[in-house]
C-alpha positions as a Markdown table, in Angstrom:
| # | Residue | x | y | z |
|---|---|---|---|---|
| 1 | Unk | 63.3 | -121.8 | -18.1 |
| 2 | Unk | 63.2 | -120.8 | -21.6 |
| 3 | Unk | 59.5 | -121.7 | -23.5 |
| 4 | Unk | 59.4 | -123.4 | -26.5 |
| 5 | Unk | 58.1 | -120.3 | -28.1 |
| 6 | Unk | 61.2 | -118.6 | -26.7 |
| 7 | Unk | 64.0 | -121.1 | -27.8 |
| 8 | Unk | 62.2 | -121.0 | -31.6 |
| 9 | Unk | 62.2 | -117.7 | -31.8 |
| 10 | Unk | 66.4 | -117.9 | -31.0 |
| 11 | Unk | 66.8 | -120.0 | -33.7 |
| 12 | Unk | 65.5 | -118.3 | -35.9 |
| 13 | Unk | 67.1 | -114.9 | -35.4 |
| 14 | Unk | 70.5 | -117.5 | -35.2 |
| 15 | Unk | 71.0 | -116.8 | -32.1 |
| 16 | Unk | 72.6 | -119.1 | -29.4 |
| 17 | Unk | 70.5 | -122.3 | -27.8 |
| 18 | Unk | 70.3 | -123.6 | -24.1 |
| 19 | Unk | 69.2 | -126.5 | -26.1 |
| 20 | Unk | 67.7 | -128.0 | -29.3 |
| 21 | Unk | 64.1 | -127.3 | -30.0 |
| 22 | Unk | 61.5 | -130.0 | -30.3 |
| 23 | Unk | 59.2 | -129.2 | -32.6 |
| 24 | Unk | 57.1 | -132.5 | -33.6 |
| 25 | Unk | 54.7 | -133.6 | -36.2 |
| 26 | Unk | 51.6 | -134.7 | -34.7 |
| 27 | Unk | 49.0 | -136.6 | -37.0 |
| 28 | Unk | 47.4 | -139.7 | -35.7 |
| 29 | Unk | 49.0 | -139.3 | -32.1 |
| 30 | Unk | 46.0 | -136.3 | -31.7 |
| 31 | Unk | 43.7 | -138.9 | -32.6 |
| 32 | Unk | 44.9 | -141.2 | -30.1 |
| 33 | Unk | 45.2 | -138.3 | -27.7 |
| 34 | Unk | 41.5 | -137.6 | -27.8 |
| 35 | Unk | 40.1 | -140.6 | -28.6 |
| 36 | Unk | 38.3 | -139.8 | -31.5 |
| 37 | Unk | 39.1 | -140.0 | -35.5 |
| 38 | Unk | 40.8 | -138.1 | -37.6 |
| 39 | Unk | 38.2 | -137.8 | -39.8 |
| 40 | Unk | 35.8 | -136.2 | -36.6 |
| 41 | Unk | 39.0 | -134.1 | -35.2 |
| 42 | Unk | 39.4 | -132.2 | -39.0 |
| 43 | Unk | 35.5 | -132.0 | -39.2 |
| 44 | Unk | 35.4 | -129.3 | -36.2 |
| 45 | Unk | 37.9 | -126.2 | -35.8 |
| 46 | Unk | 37.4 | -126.1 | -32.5 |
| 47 | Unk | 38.3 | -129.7 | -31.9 |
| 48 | Unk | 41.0 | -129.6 | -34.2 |
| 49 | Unk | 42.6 | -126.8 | -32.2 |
| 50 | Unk | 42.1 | -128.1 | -28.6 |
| 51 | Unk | 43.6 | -131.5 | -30.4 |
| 52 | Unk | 47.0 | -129.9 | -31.0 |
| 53 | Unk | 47.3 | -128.1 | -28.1 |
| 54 | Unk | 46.4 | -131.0 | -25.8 |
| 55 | Unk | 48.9 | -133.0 | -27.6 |
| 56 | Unk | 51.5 | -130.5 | -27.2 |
| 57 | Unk | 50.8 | -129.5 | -23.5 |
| 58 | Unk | 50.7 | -133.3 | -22.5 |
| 59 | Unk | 54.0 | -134.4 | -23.7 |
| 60 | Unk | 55.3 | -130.9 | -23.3 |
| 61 | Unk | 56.2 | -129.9 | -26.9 |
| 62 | Unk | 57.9 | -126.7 | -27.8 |
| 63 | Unk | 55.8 | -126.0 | -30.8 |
| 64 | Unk | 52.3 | -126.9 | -32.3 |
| 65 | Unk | 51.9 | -127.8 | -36.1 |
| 66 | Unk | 48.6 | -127.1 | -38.1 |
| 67 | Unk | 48.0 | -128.8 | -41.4 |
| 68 | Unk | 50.1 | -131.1 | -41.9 |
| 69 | Unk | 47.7 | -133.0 | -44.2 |
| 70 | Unk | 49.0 | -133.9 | -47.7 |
| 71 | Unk | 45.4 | -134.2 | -48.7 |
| 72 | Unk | 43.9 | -130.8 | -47.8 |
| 73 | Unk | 44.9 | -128.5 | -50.6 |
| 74 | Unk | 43.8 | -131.6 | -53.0 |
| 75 | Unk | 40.4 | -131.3 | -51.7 |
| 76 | Unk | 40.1 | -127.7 | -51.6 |
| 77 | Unk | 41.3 | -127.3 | -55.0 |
| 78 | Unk | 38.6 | -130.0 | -56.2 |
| 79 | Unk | 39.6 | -133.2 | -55.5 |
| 80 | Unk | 37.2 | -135.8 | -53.8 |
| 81 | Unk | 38.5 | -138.0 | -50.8 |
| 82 | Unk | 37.6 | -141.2 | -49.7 |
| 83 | Unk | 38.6 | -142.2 | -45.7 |
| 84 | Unk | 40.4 | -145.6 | -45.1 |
| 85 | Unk | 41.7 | -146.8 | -41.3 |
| 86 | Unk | 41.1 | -143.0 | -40.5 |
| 87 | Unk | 43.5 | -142.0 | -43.6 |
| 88 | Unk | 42.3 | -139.5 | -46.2 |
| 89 | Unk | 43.3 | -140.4 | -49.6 |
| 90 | Unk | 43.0 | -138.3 | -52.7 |
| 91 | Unk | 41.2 | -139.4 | -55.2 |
| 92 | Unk | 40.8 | -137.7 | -59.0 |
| 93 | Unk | 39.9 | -134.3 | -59.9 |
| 94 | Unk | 36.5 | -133.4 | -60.6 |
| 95 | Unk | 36.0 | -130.7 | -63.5 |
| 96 | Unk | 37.9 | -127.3 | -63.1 |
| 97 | Unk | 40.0 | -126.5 | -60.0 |
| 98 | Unk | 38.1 | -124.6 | -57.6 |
| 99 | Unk | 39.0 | -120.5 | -57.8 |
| 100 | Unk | 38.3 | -120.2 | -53.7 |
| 101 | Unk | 40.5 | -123.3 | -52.3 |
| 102 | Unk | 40.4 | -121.4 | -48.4 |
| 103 | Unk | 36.6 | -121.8 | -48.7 |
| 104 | Unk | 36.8 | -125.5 | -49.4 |
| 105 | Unk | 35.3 | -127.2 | -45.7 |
| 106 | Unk | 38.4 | -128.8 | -44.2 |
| 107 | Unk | 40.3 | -126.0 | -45.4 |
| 108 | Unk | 38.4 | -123.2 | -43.9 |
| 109 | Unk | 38.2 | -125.7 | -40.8 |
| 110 | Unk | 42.3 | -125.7 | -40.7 |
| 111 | Unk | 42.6 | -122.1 | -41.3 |
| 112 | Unk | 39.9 | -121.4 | -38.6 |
| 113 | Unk | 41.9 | -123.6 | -36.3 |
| 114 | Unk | 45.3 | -121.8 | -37.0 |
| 115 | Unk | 44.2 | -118.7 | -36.1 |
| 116 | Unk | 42.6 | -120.4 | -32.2 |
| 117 | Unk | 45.2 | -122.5 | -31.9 |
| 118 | Unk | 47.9 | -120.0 | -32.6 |
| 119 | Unk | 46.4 | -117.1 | -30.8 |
| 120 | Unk | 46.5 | -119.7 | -27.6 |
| 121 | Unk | 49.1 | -120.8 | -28.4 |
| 122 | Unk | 51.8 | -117.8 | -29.0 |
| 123 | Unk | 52.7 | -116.5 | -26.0 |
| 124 | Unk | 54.4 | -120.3 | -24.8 |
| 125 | Unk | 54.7 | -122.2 | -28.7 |
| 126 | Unk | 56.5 | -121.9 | -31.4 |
| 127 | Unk | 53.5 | -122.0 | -33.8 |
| 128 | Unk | 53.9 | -124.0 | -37.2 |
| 129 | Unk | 51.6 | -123.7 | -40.2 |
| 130 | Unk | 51.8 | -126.2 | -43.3 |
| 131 | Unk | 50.5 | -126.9 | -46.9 |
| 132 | Unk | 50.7 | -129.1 | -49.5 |
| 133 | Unk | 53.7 | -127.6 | -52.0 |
| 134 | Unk | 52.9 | -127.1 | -55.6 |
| 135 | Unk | 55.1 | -129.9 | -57.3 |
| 136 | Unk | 53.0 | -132.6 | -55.3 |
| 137 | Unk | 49.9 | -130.7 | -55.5 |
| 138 | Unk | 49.6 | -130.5 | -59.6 |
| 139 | Unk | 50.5 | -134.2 | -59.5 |
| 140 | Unk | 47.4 | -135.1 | -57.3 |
| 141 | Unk | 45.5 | -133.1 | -59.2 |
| 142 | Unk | 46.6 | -133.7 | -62.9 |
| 143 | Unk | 48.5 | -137.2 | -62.4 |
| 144 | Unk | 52.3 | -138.5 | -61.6 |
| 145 | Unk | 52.3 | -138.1 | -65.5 |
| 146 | Unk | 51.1 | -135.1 | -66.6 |
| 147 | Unk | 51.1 | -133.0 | -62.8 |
| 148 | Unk | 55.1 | -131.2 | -64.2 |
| 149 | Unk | 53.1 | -129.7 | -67.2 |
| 150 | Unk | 50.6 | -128.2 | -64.8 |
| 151 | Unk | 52.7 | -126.3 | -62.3 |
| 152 | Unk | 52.2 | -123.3 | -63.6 |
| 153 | Unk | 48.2 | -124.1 | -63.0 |
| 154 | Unk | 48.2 | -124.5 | -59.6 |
| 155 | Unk | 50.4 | -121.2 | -59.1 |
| 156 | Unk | 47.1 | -118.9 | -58.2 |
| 157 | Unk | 45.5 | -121.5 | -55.7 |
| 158 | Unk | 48.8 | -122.1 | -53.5 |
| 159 | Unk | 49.5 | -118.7 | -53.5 |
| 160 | Unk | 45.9 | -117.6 | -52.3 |
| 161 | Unk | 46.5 | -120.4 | -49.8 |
| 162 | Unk | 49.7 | -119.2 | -48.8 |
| 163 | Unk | 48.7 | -115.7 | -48.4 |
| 164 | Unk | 45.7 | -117.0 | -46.1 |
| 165 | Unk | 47.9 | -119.0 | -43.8 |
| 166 | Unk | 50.4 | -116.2 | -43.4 |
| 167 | Unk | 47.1 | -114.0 | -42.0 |
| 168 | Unk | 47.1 | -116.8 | -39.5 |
| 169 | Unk | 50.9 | -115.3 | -38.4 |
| 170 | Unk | 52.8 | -118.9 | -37.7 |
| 171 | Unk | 56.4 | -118.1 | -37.2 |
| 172 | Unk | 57.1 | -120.6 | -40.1 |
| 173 | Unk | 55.4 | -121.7 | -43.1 |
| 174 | Unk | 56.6 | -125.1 | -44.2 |
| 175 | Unk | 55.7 | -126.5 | -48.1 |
| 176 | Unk | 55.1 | -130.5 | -47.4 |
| 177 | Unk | 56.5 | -132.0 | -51.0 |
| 178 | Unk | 57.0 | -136.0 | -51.8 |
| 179 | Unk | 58.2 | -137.7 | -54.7 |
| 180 | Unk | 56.9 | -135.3 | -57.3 |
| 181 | Unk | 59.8 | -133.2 | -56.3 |
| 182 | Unk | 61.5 | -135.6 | -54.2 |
| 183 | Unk | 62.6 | -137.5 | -57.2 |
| 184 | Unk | 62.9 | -134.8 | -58.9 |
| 185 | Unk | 66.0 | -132.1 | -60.0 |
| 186 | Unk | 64.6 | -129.3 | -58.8 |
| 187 | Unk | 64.2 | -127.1 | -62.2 |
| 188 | Unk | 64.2 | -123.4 | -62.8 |
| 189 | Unk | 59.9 | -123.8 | -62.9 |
| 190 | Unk | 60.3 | -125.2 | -59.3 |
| 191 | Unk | 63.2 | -122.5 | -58.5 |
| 192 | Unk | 60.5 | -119.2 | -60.1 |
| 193 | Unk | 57.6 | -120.9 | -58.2 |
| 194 | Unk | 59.3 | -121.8 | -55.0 |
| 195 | Unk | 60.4 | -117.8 | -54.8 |
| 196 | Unk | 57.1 | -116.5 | -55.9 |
| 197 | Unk | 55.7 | -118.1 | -52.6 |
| 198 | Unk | 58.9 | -116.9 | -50.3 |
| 199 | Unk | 58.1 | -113.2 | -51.5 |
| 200 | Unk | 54.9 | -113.5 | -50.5 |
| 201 | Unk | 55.8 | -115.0 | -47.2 |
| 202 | Unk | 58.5 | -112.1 | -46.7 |
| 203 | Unk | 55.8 | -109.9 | -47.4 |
| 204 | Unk | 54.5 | -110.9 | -43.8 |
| 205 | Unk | 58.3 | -111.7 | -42.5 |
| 206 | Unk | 57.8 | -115.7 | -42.1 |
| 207 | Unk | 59.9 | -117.5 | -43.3 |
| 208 | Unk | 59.6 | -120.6 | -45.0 |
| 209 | Unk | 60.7 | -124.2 | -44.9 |
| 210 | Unk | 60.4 | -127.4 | -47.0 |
| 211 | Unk | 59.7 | -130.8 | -45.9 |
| 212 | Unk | 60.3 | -133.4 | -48.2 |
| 213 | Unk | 59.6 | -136.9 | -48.1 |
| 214 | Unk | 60.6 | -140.2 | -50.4 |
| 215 | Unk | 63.4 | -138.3 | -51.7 |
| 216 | Unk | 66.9 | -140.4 | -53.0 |
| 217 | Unk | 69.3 | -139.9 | -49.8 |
| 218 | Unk | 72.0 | -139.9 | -52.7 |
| 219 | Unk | 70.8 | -136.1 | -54.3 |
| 220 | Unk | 69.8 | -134.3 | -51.4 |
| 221 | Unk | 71.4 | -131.6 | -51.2 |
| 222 | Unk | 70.4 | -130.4 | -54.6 |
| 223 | Unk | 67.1 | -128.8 | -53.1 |
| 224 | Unk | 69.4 | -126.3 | -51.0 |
| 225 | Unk | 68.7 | -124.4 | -55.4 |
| 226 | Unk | 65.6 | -123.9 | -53.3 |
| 227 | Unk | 66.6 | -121.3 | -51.4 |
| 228 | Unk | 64.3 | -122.1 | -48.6 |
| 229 | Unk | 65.0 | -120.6 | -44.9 |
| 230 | Unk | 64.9 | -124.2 | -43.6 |
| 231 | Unk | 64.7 | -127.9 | -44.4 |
| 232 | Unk | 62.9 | -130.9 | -42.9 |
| 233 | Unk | 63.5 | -134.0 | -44.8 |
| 234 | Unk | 61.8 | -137.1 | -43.9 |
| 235 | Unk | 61.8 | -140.3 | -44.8 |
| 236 | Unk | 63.4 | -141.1 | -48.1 |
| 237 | Unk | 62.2 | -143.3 | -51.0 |
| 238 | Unk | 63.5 | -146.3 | -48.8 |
| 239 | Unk | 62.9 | -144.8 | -45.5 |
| 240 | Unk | 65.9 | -144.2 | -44.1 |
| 241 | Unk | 67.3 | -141.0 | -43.0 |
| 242 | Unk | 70.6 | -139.9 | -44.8 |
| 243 | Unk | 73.4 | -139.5 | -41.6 |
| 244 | Unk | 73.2 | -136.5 | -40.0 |
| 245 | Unk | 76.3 | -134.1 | -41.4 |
| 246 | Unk | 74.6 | -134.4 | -44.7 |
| 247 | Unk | 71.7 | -133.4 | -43.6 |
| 248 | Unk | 72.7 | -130.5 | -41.6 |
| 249 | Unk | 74.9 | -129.9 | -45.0 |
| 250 | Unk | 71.5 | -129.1 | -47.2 |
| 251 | Unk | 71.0 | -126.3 | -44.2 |
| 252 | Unk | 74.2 | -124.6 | -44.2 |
| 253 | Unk | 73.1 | -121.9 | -46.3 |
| 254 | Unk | 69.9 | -121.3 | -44.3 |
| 255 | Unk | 68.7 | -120.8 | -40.8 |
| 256 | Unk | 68.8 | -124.5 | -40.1 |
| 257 | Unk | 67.0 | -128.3 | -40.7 |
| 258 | Unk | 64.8 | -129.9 | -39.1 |
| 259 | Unk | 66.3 | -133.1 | -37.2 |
| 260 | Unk | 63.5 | -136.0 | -37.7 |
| 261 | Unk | 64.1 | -138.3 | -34.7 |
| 262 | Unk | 62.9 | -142.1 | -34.8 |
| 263 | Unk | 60.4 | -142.0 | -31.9 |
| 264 | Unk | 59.9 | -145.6 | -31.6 |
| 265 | Unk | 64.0 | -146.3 | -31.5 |
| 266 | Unk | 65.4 | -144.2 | -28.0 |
| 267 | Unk | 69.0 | -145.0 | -29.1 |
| 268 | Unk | 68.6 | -143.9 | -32.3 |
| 269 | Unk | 67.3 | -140.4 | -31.6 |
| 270 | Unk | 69.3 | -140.0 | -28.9 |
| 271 | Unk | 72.8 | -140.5 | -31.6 |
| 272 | Unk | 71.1 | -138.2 | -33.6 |
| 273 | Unk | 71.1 | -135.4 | -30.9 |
| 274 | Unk | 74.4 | -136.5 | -30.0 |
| 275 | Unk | 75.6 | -135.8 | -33.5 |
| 276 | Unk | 73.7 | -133.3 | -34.2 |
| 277 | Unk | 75.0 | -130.8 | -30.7 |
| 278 | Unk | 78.4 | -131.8 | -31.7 |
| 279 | Unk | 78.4 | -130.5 | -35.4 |
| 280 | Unk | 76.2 | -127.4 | -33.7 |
| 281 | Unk | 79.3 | -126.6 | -31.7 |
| 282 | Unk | 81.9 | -127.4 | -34.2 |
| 283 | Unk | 80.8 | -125.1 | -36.6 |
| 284 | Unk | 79.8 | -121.8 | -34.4 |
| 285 | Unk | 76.6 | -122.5 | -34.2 |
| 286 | Unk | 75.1 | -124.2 | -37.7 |
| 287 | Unk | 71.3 | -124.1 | -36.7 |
| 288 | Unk | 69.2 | -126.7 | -35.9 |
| 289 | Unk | 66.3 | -128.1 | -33.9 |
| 290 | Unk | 64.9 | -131.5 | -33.5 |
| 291 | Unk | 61.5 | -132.9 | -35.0 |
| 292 | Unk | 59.6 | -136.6 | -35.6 |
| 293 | Unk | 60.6 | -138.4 | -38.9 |
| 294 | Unk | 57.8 | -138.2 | -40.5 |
| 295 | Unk | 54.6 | -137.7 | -39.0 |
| 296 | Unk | 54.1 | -138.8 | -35.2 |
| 297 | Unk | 51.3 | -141.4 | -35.5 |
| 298 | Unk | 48.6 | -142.8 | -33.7 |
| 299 | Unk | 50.7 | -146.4 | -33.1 |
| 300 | Unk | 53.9 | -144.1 | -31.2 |
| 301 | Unk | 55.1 | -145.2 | -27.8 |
| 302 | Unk | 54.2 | -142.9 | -25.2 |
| 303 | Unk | 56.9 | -143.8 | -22.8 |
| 304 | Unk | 59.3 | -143.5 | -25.1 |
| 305 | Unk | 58.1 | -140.2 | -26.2 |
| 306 | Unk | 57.5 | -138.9 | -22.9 |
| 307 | Unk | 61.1 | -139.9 | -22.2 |
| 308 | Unk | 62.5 | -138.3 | -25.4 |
| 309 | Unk | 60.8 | -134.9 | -24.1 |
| 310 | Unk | 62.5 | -135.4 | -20.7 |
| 311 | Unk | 65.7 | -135.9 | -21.9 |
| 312 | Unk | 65.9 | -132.6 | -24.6 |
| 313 | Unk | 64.5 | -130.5 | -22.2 |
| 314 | Unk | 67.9 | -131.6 | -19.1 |
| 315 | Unk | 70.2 | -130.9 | -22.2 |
């Protein structure tokens, strides 16, 4: 049988699938997992590692999936942040943005625990690294407001960022973006930027991905201007997923999207699979592989997530 690690690496050179990777966002499900807060788990590099892989080897994940944290590049760049139900929410910036954001203490933690967790991890998981994208980041740290007219600010700090995570060697990098682009038109600023940061991930031959959240199902496919090597959208502004041909339609010129499936809703998921197979074989082999919508929290139903697992990997 195939490892998860195996089966990623396929889809990304385009070639053929046994079956659909399943490649999940854990967040508050690692806290659950270990039985400890988030707050503790991203406090310790070690425990932040042993977290994801735990989680992965329990439910029998294809892939593991460091930093998917909306707030870490925030706080490394300068931002405080306050903890609520084990949350982290960004608060305002204070004075100038910091010129060594991988030196910032969460941040070293995550990059620490990229490099265990992915040197652990390679030989059987597909190994995921992510990072807050530079729309959403200049509006945490400027303002809804004024964050567009800062883009260009925020440039040196992702890309210092990105550079740093690439050293970690994931197979993917993936930008996490939400309404600051999401309800956006994505913009020739957006377009420059968004290359700038793929050159420098080609640089280390990853390639990269976008996940986007509280997007308008209706305009979509306008990020494929991107030019990113794959797509993950999430929930949209009214948190719904758009039906699944238009998503696979904002991947047709890249390696593939991400597939979030509803993990508290069996027959749900199991119609997106459905769907999403059939268009795979319709059109010779259109990549994709399957993922949580949004984030898999700590409030997730095991059974039906160990159930889920069971059933992608008899496909």
């Amino acid at each position: 049988m195939a490892s998860g690690r195996e089966l990623f690496r396929k889809f990304l050179n385009r070639e053929p699938l046994s079956r659909p990777v399943f490649l999940p966002m854990a967040r508050g499900l690692l806290s659950r997992v270990e039985d400890m807060p988030m707050e503790k788990l991203t406090s310790d590099p070690t425990l932040w590692a042993n977290g994801i892989m735990k989680t992965a080897k329990l439910f029998g994940f294809d892939g593991v999936v460091t930093g998917f944290d909306f707030s870490l590049m925030a706080e490394a760049c300068g931002c405080d942040i306050t903890w609520k139900n084990d949350r982290p929410i960004v608060m305002s910036l204070k004075g100038n943005l910091s010129q060594n954001p991988e030196q910032g203490e969460r941040m070293s933690h995550a990059l620490e625990a990229a490099n265990r967790l992915f040197e652990a991890c390679r030989l059987e998981f597909a190994c995921v690294a992510a990072l807050t994208g530079p729309v959403t980041l200049a509006s945490q740290l400027f303002g809804r407001d004024e964050g567009q007219d800062h883009i260009r600010e925020v440039n040196r700090p992702v890309v210092q960022m990105v550079e740093a995570f690439c050293k970690t060697k994931p197979d993917v990098l993936i930008f996490l973006e939400g309404r600051p682009l999401a309800l956006a038109e994505p913009n020739a600023i957006h377009r420059r930027i968004y290359n700038t940061l793929k050159n420098i991930a080609d640089y280390y031959n990853i390639p990269v991905g976008l996940y986007l959240q509280g997007y308008d199902p209706l305009r979509l496919n306008q990020f494929s201007s991107l030019k990113m090597d794959l797509y993950i959208p999430g929930p949209s502004f009214d948190n719904r997923l758009p039906p699944v041909v238009e998503l696979l339609a904002l991947g047709e010129d890249a390696l593939g999207v991400g597939l979030g499936l509803p993990l508290d809703n069996l027959e749900k998921a199991r119609k997106i699979i459905r769907e999403g197979l059939q268009r795979y074989h319709a059109k010779a082999g259109q990549g994709f592989f399957l993922t949580s919508f949004g984030p898999a929290a700590r409030d997730v139903n095991l059974e039906n997530l160990h159930e889920l697992v069971t059933e992608i990997c008899t496909l």
